[in-house]
C-alpha positions in Angstrom: 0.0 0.0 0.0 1.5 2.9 -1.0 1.0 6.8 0.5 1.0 10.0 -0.3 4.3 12.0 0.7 2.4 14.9 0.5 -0.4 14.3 2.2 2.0 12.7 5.4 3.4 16.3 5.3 0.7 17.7 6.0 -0.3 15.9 9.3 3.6 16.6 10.5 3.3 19.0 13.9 6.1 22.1 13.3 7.3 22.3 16.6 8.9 26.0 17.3 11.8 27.1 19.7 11.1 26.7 23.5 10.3 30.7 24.8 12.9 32.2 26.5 12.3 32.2 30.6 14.4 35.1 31.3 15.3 34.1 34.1 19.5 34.6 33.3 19.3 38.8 32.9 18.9 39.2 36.5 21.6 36.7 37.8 24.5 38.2 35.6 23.4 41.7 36.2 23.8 41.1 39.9 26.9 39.8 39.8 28.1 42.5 37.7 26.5 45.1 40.8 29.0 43.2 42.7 31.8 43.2 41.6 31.6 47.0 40.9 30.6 47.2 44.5 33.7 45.5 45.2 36.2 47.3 43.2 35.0 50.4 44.2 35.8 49.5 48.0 39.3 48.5 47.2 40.2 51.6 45.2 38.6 53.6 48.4 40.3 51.7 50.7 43.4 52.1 48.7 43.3 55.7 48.4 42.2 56.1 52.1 45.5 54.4 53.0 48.1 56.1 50.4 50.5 58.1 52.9 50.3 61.8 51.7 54.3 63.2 51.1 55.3 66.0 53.2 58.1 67.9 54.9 58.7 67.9 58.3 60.8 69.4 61.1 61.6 68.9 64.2 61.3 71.5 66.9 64.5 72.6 68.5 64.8 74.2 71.9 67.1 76.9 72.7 68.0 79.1 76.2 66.2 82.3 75.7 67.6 84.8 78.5 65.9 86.9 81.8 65.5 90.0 80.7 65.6 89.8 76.6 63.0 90.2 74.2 62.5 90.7 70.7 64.8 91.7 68.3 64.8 95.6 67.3 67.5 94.8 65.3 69.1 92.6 62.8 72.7 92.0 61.1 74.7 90.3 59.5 79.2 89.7 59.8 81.9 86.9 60.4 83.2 85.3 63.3 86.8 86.7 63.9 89.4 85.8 66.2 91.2 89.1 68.1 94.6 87.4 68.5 95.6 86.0 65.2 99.5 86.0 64.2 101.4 85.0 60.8 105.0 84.0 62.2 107.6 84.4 60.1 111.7 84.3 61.5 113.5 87.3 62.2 116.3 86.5 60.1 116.4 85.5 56.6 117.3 81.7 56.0 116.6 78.1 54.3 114.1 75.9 56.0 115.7 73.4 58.1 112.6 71.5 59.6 109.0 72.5 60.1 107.6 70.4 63.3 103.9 71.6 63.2 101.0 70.8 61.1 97.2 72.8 60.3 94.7 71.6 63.2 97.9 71.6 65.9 97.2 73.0 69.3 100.8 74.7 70.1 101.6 76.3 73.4 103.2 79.4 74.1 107.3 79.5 73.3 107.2 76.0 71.5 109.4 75.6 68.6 107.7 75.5 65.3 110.7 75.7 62.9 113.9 75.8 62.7 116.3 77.4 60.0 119.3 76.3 58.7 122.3 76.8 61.1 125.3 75.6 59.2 126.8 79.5 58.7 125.6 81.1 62.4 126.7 77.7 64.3 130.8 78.1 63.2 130.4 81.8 64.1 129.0 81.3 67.2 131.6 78.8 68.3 134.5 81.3 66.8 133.1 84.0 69.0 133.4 81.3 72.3 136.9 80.7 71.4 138.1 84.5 71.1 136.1 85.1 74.8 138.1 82.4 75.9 141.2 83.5 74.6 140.6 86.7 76.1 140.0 85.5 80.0 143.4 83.1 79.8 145.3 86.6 79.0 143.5 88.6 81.4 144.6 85.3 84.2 147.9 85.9 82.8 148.0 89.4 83.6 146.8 89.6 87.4 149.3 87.3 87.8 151.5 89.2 86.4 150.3 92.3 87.8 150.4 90.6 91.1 154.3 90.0 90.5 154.6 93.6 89.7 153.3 94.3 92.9 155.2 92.9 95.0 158.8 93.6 93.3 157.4 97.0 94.3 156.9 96.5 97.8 160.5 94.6 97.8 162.2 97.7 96.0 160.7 100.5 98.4 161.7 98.3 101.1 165.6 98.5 99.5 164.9 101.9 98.9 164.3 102.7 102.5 167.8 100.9 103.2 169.4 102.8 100.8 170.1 99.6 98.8 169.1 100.5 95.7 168.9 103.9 93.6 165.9 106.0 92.8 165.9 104.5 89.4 165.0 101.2 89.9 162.2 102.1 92.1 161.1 104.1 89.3 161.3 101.1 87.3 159.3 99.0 89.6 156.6 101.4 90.0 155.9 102.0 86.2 156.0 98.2 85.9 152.9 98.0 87.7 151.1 100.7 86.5 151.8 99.4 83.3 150.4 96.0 84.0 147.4 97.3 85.8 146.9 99.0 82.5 146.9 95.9 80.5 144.8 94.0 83.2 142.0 96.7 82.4 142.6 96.1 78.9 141.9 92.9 78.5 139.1 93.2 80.9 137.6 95.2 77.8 138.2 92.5 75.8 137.1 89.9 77.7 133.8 92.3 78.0 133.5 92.6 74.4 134.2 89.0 74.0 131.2 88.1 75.8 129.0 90.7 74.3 130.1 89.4 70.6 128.9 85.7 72.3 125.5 86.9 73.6 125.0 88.6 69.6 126.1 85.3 68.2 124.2 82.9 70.2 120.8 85.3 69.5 121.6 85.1 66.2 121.9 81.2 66.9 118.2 81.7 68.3 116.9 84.1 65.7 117.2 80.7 63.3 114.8 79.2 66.0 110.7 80.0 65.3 108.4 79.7 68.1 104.9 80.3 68.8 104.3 83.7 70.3 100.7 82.7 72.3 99.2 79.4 72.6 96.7 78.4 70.5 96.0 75.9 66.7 97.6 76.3 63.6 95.3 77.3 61.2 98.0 77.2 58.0 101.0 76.1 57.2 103.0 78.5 55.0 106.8 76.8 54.3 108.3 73.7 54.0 112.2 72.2 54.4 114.3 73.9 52.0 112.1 76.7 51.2 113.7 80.7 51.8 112.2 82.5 54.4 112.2 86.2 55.5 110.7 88.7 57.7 111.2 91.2 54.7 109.0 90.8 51.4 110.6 89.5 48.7 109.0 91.8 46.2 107.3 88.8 44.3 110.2 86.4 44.2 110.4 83.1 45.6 110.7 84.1 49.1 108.1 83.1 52.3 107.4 85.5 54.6 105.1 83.8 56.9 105.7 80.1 58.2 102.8 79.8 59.9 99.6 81.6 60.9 98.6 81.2 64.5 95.0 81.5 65.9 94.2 82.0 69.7 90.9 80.3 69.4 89.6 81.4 73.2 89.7 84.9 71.4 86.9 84.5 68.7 84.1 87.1 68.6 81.7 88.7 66.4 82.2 91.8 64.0 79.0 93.1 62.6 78.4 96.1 60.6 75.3 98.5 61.7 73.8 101.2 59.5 74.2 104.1 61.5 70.7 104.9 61.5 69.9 102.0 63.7 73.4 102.3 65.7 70.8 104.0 68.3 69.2 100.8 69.0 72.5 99.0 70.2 74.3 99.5 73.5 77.0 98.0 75.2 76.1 94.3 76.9 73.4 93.7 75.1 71.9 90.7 74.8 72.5 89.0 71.2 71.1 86.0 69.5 73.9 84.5 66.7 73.1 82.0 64.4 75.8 80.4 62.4 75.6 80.4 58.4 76.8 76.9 58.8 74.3 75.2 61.4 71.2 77.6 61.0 69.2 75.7 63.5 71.6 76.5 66.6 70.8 80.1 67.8 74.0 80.7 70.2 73.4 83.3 73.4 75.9 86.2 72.9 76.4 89.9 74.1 77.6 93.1 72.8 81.1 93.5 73.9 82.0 97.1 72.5 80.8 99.7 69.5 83.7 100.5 68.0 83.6 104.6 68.0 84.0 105.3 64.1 82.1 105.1 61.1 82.6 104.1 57.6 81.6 106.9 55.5 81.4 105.1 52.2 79.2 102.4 53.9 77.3 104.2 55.8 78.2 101.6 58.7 79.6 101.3 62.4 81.2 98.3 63.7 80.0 96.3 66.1 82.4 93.6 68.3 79.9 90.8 70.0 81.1 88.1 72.4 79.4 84.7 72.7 78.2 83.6 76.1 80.1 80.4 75.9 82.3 79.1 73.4 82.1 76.5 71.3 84.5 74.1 69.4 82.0 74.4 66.6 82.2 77.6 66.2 85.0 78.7 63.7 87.4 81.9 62.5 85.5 83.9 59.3 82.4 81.8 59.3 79.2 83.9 58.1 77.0 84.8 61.2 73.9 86.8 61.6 72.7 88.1 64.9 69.6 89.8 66.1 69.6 92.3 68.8 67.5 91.9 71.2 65.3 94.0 73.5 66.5 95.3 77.3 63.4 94.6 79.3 65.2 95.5 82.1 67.8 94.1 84.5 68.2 90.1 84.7 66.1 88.3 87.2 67.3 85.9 89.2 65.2 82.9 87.4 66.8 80.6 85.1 66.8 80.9 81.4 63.5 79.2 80.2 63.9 76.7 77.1 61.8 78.0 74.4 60.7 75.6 71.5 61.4 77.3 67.9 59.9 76.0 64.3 60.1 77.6 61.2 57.4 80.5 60.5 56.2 78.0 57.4 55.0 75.1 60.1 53.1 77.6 61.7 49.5 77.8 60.1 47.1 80.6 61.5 43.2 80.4 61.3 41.8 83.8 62.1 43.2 84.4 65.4 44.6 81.4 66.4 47.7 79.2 65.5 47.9 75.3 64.9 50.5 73.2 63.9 50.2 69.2 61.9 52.1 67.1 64.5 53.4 63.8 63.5 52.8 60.9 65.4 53.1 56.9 64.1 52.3 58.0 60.3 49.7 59.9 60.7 49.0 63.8 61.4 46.9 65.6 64.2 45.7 69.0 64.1 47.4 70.7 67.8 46.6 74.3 69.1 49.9 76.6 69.6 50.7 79.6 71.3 53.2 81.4 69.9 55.6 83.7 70.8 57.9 86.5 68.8 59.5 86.2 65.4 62.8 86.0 64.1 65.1 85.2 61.3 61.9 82.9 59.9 62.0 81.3 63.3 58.7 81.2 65.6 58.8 80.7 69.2 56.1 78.2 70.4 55.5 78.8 73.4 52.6 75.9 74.2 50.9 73.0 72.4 54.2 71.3 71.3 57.3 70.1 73.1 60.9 70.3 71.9 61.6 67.4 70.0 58.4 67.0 68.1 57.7 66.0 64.7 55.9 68.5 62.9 54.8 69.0 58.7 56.8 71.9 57.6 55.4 73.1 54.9 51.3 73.9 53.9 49.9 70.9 52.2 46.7 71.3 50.4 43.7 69.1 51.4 45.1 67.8 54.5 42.9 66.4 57.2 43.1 65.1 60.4 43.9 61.4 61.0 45.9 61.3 57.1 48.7 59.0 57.0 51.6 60.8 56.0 55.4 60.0 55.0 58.1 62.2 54.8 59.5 63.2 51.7 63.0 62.3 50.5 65.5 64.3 50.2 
């Protein structure tokens, strides 16, 4: 039995796609809400715990004197040392030995060089030879004159007796006053003899250098072999100087004033001197003296200051500023008070009162200052911080409270 294709198509059922359920839209946009919500709360935690870069300083304390206050006056000069010698030999000569090097402490009369002796040594020993020629004829004589004498006792005695003629006590007597004569003589001589000795042997000493105070060797100026002389050479090949001596318990101040201001400074004033070379150390110091002329072409008047205490640190022709401070009267019997300095840029003001960003374990804190006078950019806290604290030095913009911060390299 056969059928009909065709008409078997036709009963076939078409059978379409199954529907979508939708149900797979709202799983994978929820897993795409979190991991946004995830990423988002690592890059705020990560930002949150970047350290923010900033300076920092750390407050210094210094001894602020009874009886000073702020500066009326500011200025600049060198550290200079009042007793300060180049020596050079009194005598022109060649470099024998030089026994002293720059940084030597020397005391007063010690030998720092010597110059060649080879020509003054023979002299002097010449000179000791003629002296001692001289004496061994001036023994020679008073015994000689002693002799003398008493042929003359023995011829007035044979004179007396008749024994002998006028003449030959003549004779006798001019025989001593003859050698008395001599004897004076050669007591001259032997004079002279020791006077030429005494110039010999100083010029014997002349060839010796020493140091005229005690105090270091700051440069050495000749070496063995080289000429020497107290007398410039005129540009040739000759040293003056073998060595320049400083007395170091000597150093002070020399500032120049403009005489305008000169009315502000007085003698034993209290100073405040801070060192080109450690800008952070404010040393105590004191006017010593106003020197009584001016220098018309500056305008100026020097000023000589003395520091308080001295300080190995402290060294000839370093740059120096100092601020003059103000007499509030005379010093009290209380104790210098420590007083905490930062730089004026750590200092932030907001409207009438002062703060500063302390730095403690990474992070910053906002702390309320008092603050004192200002000088040379320095600002004297006088509460809120202590002296050692760690504080951001310079404005930073957006900082907060409780932001972790590192300190920038240098």
């Amino acid at each position: 039995m056969s059928f009909d294709q065709n008409a078997l198509d036709s009963l076939r059922i078409e059978r379409s796609a199954e529907p979508e359920t939708g149900s797979g839209k709202p799983y994978k946009w929820f897993l795409i809400v979190v991991l946004a919500i995830a990423v988002a709360a690592a890059a705020y935690a990560l930002f949150r715990n970047k350290a923010i870069a900033v300076e920092t300083v750390t407050a210094v304390a210094t001894s602020n004197g009874a009886g000073s206050g702020p500066a009326v006056l500011n200025a600049s000069g060198y550290v200079v040392a009042r007793r300060q010698a180049t020596v050079a030999a009194k005598v022109t000569g060649k470099v024998a030995e030089v026994m002293i090097e720059e940084g030597m402490n020397v005391k007063e009369g010690q030998i720092i060089a010597r110059l060649d002796s080879s020509t003054s040594r023979p002299t002097y020993e010449l000179a000791q030879r003629q002296l001692e020629s001289a004496r061994i004829n001036l023994r020679e004589t008073e015994v000689r004159l002693g002799e003398s004498e008493r042929t003359l006792r023995r011829t007035e005695q044979l004179r007396t007796d008749k024994l002998v003629s006028e003449s030959q006590l003549d004779t006798a007597q001019s025989d001593v006053a003859a050698t008395r004569a001599r004897l004076e003589s050669l007591q001259s001589e032997v004079k002279v003899a020791e006077g030429t000795v005494r110039v010999r042997a100083q010029e014997l000493d002349d060839l010796v250098v020493r140091a005229p105070f005690s105090g270091v060797i700051v440069s050495k100026d000749a070496q063995p072999g080289e000429m020497v002389s107290p007398i410039s050479a005129g540009g040739g090949f000759t040293r003056t100087g073998i060595a320049t001596i400083v007395d170091m318990d000597s150093r002070e101040i020399e500032v120049d004033v403009n005489e305008s201001f000169i009315n502000r400074v007085h003698n034993g004033q209290k100073t405040e001197a801070v060192l080109d070379a450690y800008p952070d150390w404010v040393i105590p110091s004191h006017v010593i003296n106003i020197v009584p002329t001016a220098d018309r072409q500056k305008a100026t008047v020097r000023v000589r200051i003395g520091f308080d205490t001295l300080e190995p640190r402290i060294l000839p022709d370093m740059g120096v500023k100092v601020s003059f401070l103000e007499n509030r009267g005379e010093p009290s019997t209380v104790a210098a008070r420590p007083v905490v300095r930062l730089p004026a840029s750590a200092v932030f003001r907001d409207g009438e009162s002062s703060y500063v960003w302390r730095v403690q374990n990474g992070a910053v804190e906002r702390v309320a200052v008092s603050t004192g006078g200002e000088r040379d950019g320095q600002v004297e806290v006088l509460a809120g911080i202590n002296a050692g604290d760690t504080v951001v030095a310079t404005p930073v913009e957006g900082l907060k409270q409780g932001d972790t911060v590192k300190a920038k390299s240098s």
